[in-house]
MDTraj code that builds the backbone (N, CA, C; nanometers):
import mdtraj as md
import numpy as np

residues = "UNK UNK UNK UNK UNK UNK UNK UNK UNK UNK UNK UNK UNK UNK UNK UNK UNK UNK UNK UNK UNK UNK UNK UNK UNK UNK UNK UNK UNK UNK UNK UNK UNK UNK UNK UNK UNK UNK UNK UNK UNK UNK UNK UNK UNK UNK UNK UNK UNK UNK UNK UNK UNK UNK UNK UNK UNK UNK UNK UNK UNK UNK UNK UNK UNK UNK UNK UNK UNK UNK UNK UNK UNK UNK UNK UNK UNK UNK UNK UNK UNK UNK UNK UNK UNK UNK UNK UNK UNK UNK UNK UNK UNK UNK UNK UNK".split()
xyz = np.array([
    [-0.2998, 1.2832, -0.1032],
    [-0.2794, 1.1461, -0.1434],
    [-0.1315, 1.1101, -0.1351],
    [-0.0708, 0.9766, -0.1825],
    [0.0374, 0.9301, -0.1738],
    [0.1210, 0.9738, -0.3151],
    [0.2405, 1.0217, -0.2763],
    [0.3474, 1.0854, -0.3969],
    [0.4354, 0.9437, -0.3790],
    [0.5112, 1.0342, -0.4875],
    [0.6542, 0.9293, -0.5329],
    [0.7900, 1.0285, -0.4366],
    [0.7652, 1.1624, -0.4021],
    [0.8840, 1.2403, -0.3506],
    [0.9645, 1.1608, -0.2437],
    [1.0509, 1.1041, -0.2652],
    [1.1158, 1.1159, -0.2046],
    [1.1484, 0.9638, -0.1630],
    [1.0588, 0.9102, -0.2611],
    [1.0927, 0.6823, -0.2637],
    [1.1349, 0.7111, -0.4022],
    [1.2038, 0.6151, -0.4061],
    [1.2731, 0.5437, -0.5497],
    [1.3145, 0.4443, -0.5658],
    [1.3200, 0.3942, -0.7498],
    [1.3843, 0.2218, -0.7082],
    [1.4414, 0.2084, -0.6158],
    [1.5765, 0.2511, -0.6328],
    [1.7087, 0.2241, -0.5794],
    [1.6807, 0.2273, -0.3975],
    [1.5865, 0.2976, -0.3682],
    [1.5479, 0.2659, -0.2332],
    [1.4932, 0.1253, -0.1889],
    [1.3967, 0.1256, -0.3107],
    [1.3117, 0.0127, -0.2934],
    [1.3619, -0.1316, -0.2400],
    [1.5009, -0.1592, -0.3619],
    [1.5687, -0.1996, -0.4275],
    [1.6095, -0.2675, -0.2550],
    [1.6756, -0.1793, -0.1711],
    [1.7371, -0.2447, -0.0700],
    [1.6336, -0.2814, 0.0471],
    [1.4830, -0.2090, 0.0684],
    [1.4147, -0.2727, 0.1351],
    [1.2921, -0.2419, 0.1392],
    [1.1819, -0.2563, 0.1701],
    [1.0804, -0.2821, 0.1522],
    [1.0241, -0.1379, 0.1986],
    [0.8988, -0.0713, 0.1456],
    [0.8161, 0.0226, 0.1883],
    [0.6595, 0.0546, 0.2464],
    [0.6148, 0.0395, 0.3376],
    [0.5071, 0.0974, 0.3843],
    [0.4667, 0.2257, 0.4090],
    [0.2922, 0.2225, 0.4546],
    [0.2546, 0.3353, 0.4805],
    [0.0774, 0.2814, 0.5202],
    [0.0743, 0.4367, 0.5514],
    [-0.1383, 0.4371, 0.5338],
    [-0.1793, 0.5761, 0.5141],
    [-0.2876, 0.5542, 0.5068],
    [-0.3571, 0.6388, 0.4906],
    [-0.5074, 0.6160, 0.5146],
    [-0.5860, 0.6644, 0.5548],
    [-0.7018, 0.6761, 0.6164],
    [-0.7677, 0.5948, 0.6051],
    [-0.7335, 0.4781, 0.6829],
    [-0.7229, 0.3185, 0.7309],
    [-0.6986, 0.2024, 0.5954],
    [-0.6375, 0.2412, 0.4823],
    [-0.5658, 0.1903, 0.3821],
    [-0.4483, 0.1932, 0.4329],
    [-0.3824, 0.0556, 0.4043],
    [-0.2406, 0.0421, 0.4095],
    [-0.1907, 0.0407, 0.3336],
    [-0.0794, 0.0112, 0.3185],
    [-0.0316, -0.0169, 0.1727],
    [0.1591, -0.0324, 0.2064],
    [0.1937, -0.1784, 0.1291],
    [0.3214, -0.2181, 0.1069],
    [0.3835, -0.2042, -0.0086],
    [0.5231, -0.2024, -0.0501],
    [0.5655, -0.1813, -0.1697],
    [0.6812, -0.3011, -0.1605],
    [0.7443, -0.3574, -0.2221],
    [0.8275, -0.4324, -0.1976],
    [0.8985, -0.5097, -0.3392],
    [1.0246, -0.5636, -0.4057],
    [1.0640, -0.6144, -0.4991],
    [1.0691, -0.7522, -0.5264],
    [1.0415, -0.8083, -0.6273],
    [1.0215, -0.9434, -0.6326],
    [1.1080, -0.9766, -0.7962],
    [1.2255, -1.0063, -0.7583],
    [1.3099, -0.9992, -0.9079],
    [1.3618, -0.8331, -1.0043],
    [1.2882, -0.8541, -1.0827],
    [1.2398, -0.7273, -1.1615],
    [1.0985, -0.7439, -1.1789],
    [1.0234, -0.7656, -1.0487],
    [0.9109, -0.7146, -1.0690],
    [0.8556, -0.5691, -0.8938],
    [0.7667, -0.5348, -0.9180],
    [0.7601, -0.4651, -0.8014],
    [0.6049, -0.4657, -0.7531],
    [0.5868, -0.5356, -0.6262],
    [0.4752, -0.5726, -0.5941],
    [0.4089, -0.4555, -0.5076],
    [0.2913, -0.4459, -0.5126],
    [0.2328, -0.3153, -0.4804],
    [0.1083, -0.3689, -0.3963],
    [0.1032, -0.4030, -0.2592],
    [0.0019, -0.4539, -0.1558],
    [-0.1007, -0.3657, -0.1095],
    [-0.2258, -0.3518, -0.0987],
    [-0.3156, -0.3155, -0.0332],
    [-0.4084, -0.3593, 0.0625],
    [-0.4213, -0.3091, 0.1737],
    [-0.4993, -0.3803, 0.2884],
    [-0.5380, -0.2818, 0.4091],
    [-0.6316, -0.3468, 0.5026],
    [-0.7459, -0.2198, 0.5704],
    [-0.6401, -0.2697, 0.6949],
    [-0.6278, -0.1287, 0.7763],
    [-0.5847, -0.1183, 0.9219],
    [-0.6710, -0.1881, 0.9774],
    [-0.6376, -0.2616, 1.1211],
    [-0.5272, -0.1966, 1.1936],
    [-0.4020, -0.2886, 1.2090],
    [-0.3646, -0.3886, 1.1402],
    [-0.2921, -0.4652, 1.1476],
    [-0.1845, -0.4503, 1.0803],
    [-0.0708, -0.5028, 1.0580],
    [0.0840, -0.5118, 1.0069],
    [0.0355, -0.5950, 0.9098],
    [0.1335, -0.5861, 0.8023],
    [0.1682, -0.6317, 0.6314],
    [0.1494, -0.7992, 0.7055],
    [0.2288, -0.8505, 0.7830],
    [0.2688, -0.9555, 0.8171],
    [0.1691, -1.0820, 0.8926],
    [0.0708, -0.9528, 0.9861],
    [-0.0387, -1.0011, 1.0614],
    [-0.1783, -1.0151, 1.0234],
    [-0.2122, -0.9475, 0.8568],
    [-0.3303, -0.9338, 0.8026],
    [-0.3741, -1.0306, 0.7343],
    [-0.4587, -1.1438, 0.7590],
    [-0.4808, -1.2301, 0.6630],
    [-0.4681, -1.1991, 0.5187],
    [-0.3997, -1.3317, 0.4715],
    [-0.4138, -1.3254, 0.2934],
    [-0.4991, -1.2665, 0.2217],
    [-0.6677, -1.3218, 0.3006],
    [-0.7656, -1.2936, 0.2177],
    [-0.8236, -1.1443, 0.2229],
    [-0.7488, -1.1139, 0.3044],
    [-0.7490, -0.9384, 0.3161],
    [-0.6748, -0.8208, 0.2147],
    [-0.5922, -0.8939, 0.1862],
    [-0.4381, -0.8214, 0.1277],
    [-0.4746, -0.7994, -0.0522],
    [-0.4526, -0.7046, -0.0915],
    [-0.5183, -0.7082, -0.2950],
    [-0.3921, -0.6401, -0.3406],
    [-0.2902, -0.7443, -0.4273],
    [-0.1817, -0.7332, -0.4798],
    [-0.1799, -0.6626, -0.6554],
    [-0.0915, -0.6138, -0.6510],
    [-0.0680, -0.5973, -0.8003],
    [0.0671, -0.5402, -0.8705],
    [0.1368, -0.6196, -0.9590],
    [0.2643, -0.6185, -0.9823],
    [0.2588, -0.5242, -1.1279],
    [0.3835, -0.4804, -1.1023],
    [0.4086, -0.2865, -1.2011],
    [0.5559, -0.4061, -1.1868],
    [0.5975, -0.3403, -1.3483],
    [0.7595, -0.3735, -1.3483],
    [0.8432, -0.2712, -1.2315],
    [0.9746, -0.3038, -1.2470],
    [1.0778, -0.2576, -1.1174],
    [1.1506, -0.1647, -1.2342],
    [1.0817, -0.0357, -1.2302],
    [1.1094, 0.0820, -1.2927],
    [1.0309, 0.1975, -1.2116],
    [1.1096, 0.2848, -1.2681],
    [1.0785, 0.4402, -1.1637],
    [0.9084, 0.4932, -1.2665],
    [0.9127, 0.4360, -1.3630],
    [0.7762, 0.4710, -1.3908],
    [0.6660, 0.3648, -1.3369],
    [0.7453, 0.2118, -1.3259],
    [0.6119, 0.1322, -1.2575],
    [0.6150, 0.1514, -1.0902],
    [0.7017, 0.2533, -1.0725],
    [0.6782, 0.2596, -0.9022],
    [0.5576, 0.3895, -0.9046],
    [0.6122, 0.4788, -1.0028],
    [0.4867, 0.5870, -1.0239],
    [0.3532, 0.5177, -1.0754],
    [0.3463, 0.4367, -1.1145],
    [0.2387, 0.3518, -1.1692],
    [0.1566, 0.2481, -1.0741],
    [0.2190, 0.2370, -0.9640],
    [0.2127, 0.1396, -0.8718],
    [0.1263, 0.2804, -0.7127],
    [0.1547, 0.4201, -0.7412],
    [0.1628, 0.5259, -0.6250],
    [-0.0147, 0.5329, -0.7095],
    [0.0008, 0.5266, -0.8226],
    [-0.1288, 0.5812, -0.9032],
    [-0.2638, 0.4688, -0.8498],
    [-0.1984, 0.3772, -0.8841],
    [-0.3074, 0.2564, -0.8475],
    [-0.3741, 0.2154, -0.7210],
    [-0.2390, 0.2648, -0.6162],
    [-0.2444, 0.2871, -0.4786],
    [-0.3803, 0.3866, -0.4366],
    [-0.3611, 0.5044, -0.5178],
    [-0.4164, 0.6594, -0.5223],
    [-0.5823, 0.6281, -0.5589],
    [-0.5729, 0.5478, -0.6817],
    [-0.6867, 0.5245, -0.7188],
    [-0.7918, 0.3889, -0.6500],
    [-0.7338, 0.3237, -0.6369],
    [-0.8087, 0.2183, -0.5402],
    [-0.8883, 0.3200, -0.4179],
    [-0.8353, 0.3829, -0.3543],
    [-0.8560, 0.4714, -0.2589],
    [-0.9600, 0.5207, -0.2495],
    [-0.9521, 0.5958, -0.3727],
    [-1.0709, 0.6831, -0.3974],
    [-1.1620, 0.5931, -0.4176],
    [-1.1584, 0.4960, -0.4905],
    [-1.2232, 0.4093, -0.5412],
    [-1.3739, 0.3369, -0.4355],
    [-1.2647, 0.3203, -0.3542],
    [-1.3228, 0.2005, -0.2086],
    [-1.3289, 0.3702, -0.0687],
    [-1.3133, 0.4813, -0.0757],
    [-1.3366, 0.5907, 0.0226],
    [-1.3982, 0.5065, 0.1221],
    [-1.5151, 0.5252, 0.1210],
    [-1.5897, 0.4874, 0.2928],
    [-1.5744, 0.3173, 0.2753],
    [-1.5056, 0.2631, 0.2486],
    [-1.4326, 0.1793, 0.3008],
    [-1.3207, 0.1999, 0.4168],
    [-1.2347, 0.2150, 0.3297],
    [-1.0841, 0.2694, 0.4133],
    [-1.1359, 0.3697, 0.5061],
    [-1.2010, 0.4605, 0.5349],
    [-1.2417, 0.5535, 0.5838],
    [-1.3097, 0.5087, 0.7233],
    [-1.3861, 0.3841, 0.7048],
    [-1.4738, 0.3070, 0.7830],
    [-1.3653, 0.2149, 0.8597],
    [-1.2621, 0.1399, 0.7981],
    [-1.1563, 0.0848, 0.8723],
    [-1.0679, 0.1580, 0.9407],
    [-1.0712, 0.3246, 0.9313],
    [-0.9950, 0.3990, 0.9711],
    [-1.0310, 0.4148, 1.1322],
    [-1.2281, 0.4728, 1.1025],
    [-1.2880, 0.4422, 1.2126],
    [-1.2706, 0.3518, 1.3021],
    [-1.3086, 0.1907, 1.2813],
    [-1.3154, 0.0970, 1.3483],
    [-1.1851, 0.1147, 1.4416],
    [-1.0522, 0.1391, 1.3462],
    [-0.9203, 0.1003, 1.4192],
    [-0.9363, 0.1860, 1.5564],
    [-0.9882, 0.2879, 1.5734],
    [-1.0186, 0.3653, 1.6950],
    [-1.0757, 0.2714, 1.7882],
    [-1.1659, 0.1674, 1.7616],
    [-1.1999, 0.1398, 1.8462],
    [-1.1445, 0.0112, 1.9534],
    [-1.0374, -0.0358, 1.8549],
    [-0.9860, -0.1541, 1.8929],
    [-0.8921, -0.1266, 2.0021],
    [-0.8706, 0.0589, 2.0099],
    [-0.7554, 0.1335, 2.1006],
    [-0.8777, 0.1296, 2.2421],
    [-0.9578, 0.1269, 2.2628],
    [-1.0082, 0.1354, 2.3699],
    [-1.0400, 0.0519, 2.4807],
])
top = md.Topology()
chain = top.add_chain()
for i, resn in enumerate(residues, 1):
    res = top.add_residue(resn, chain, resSeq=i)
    for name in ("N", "CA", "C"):
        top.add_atom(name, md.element.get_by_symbol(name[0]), res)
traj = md.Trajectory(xyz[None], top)
């Protein structure tokens, strides 16, 4: 699953973070002192995924709400499996 090793505020702080995982995406990004925590299905960019795709949720801009924000990330996951798992699939096919 997704750790905290090796992100931190102070990273955060200057720019924005992505990733995926087995067709879950996921953005991290700062909004004041707050820290917004994005989720959304491959195969598309933060930027290119419709709104109604995207499931937000704001953790304060602290090194425990960024760990709090990796957890929620972690758990949605599991949560929705053959979801993300199934978008992981599909994205294969859009390569062909």
């Amino acid at each position: 699953m997704i750790s905290t090793i090796g992100l931190n505020i102070k990273a955060l702080k200057k720019e924005p973070f992505s990733g995926s995982h087995h067709g879950m995406r996921y953005y991290l990004r700062t909004e004041g002192d707050t820290l917004s925590a994005f989720l959304y299905p491959e195969p598309w960019s933060f930027e290119r995924t419709p709104e109604e795709e995207k499931e937000k949720k704001d953790f304060p801009f602290t090194q425990e709400g960024l760990e709090s924000a990796i957890d929620w990330i972690n758990q949605s996951y599991e949560a929705k499996r053959p979801f993300w798992e199934q978008k992981a699939k599909d994205r294969m096919k859009l390569l062909l």
